[in-house]
N, C-alpha and C positions, 0 to 999 in steps of 0.2 A: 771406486768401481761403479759405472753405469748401469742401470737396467737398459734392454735395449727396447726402443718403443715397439716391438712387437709382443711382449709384456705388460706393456704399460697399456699398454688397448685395451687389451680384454678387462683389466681389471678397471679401469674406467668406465668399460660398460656395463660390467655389472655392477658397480655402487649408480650410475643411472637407474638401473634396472631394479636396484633394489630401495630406493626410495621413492619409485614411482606406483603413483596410486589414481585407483578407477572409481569412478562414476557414473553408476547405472543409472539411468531413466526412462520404466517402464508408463506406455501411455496408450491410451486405446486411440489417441488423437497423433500419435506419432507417425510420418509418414515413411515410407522406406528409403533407405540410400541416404540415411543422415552423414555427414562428415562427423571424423571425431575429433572433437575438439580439446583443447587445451587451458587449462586454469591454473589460476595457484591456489593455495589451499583456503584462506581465508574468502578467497572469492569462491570457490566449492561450497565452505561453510554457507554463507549468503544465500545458495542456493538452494541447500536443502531446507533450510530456516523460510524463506518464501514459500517452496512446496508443500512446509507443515503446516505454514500459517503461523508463524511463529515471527515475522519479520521485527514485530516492535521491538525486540530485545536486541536486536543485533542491527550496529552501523552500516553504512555506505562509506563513511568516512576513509579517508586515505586510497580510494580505486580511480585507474585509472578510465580514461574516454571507455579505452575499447574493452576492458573487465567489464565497463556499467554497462556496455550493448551485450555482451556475450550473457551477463548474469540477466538483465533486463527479459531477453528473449528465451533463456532457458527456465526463469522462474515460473514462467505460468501465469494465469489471471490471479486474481485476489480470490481468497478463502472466500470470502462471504456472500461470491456473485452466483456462486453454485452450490448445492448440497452436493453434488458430484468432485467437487476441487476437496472439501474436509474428507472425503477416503482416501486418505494416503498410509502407506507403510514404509517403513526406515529398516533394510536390513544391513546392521553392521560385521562384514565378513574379512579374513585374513588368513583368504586359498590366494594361491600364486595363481597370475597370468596365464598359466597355461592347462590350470585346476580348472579355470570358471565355466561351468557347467553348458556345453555348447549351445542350450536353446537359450539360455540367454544370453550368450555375445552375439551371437547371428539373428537375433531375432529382427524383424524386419518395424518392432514398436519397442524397441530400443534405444535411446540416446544414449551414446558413448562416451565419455569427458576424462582425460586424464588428466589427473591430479599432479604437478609439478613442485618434487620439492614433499611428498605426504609425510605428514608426522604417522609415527608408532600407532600399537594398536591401544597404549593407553592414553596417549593424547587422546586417539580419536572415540575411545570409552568414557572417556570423562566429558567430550560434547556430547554424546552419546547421551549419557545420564544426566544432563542441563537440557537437552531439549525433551527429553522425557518430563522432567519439572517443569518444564515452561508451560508443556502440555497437561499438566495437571497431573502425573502420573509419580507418585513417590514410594513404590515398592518395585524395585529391578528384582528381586530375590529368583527368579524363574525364566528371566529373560532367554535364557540360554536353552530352556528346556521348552519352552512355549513363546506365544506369541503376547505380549502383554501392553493392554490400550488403555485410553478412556473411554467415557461416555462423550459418543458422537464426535470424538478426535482419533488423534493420526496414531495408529498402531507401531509397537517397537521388538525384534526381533534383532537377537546374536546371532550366527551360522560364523563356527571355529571351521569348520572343514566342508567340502565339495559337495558332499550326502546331504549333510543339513544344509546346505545354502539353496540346493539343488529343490529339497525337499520345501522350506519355506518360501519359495520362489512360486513355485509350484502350488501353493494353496494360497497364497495372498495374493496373486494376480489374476485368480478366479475370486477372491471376497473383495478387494480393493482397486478403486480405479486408477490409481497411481502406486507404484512400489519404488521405489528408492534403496540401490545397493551399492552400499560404500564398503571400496574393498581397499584397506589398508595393508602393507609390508610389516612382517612378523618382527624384524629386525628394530635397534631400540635407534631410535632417532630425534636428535634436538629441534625439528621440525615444529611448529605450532602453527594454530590455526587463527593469530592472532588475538588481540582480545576483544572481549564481549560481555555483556550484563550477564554474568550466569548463576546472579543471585535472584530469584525471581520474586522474594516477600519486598528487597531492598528497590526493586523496580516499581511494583506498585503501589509501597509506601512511596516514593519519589513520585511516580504519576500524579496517585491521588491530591498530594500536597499541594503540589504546582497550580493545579486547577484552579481553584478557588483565591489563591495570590495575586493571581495576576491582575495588573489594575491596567486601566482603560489607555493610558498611555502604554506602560508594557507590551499591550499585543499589537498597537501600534507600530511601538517601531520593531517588533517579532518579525509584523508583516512586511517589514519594509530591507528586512536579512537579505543577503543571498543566499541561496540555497546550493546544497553541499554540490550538488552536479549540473551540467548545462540544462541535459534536459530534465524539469522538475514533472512532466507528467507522467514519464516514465518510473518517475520511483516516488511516488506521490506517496506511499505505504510507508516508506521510510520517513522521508523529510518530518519531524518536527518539529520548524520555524517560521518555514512558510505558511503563505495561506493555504487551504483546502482548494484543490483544484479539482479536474472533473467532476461528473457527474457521481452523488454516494446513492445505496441504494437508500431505501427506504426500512428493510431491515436488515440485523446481523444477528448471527446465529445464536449467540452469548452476550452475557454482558459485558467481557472484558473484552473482546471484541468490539461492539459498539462503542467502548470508552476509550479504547488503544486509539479507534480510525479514526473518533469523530474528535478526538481530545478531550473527554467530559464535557461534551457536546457545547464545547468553545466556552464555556463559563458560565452561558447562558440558560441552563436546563439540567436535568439528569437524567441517564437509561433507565428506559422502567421496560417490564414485560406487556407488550403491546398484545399480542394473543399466540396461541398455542395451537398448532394445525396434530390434531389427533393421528391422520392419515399418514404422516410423516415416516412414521415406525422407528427405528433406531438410528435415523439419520437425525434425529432432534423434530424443526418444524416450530422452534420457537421463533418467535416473532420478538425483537430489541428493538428499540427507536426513543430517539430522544422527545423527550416531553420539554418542552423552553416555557419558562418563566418569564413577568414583567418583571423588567427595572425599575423602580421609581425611587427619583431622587427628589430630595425637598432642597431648593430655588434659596437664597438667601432674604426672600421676601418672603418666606412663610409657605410659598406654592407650591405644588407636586409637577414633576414631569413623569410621565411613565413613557416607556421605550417599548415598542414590544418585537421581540423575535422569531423567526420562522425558519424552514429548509431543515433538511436530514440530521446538519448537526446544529441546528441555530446557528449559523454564521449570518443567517441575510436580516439585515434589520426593516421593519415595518417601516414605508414611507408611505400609508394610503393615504391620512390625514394631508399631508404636504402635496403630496399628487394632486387630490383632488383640488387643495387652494389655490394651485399655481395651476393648475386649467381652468378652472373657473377663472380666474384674474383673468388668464389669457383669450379666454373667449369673449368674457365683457371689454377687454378693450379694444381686441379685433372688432368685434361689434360695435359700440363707442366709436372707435376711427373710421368706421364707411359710414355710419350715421352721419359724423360732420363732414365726409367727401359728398356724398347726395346730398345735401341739405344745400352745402354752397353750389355744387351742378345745377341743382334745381332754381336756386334764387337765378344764377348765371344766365339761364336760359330764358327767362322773361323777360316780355317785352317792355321798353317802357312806356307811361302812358303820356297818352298827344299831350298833356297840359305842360307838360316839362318843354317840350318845344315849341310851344305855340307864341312866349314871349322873347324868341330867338331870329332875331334881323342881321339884314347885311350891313355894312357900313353905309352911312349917310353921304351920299355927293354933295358936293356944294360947288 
């Protein structure tokens, strides 16, 4: 016995319907009339992990062209280029489609993203509680009941039902400049959101480690990799194999920020607390920047060389010594070379004197 596909529809659309999951992105820079777009999950994940400032922990690995343009343009600028970017809040909600509270689907500084394929709501509890970690935050016990942050990081709120998503919606996007709501299917689903670091001591014991190993050939040929996507300036926050590309600021907010972006300031230096803006209030206003250290190696003749370093994370090595020798050489031979071109013009142009022609005859007739 057949079912007839007049049966077979409806029930196809609803296991669509029920493992499909949304992606709110509230922004006071969002313009109206956004389209709503389409992701998989892990590509979703990527994206809420760039909005918390959280990217070091989480790949690019394995995404395709048009995932690294969609995720690229949905992420946002970098953490550390604004105090305004670290105000973010993460609400994790699991009201149906037709639950979510009208002023936020219609909102006109809305980005809309469906989630294609969403894992359950304890998959997405348990990224939930890893990016909480990452953030520095290690007591969920009240999540559900309030709203629970760090100092001068991204805020984290549960909303199980309409009222409360409604309600925390409503007060974080009057405290925060960005709010993030992730509304997962109640229903249990083998869906993931791929994998990821979401041991965060195991991460920067592995940072820290690396740093100081590496040897001069090492980052050598590090720098000489390809890098995981075409375009590396776009995802310059992830890549670390390449070189450091654009422009870094001059500070970051924190320290493990500073040592996530800069790499342990390439080998060459360590973050220290450069100074502290009191005026700042709860947004922090500390100042991080790398301090770089001389190299000096002893010569197999007994001699020292010292190397010295500079730039945001000490990547640019000091050439003034060399600079200035190889101008000077160049200018003294520039100089040097039109001294001997005049010197011969000059003798050239002289006359010579009568005596040289005076013992000069025609031939003899005979």
């Amino acid at each position: 016995m057949r079912l007839a596909p007049c049966f077979l529809l409806p029930a196809a659309v609803a296991a669509a319907k029920a493992s499909l999951g949304s992606l709110y992105i509230h922004n006071e820079q969002v313009s109206g009339g956004q389209p709503v777009l389409s992701l998989k999950a892990d590509a979703a994940r990527l994206v809420i992990a760039s909005r918390l400032g959280l990217d070091q922990y989480h790949s690019l690995q394995g995404q395709d062209d048009k995932s690294l343009q969609t995720i690229d343009r949905l992420a946002g600028t970098s953490s550390f280029l604004s105090s305004q970017d670290l105000s973010v809040a993460l609400i994790l909600s699991t009201v149906g489609q037709e639950d979510v509270p009208f002023s936020l689907s219609d909102s006109a500084r809305v980005q809309t993203i469906q989630i294609e394929d969403s894992p359950d709501f304890q998959s997405s509890e348990k990224l939930f509680k890893h990016l909480a970690q990452q953030s520095g935050i290690d007591n969920l016990d009240h999540v559900q009941q309030s709203t629970v942050s760090s100092y001068s990081g991204p805020a984290f709120r549960i909303a199980e039902d309409s009222e409360a998503l409604a309600s925390a919606f409503k007060v974080l996007t009057s405290q925060y400049h960005t709010v993030l709501v992730l509304n997962v299917p109640k229903d249990t689903s083998k869906n993931t959101y791929s994998s990821y670091d979401g041991d965060v001591k195991s991460h920067q014991k592995r940072q820290f480690k690396e740093a100081p190993l590496i040897t001069e050939a090492t980052k050598t040929a590090s720098h000489l990799k390809a890098t995981l996507t075409p375009d590396a300036s776009s995802n310059k926050t992830y890549n670390q194999t390449g070189p450091l590309r654009g422009i870094l600021p001059g500070c970051f907010p924190s320290l493990s920020t500073c040592q996530s972006l800069t790499r342990n300031c390439t080998g060459h230096g360590s973050c220290v607390l450069k100074h502290t803006d009191r005026d700042a209030g709860d947004l922090g206003g500390k100042c991080y920047s790398c301090a770089c250290q001389d190299d000096v190696r002893t010569n197999a003749n007994g001699g020292k060389k010292t190397t010295r370093w500079g730039g945001p994370a000490c990547q640019k090595k000091d050439i003034v010594m060399p600079f200035w020798l190889i101008s000077s050489f160049s200018v003294f031979l520039v100089f040097l070379v039109s001294w001997g071109v005049g010197l011969l013009y000059t003798m050239g142009s002289q006359e010579l004197p009568s005596v040289i022609g005076a013992g000069v005859s025609g031939p003899v007739r005979k």
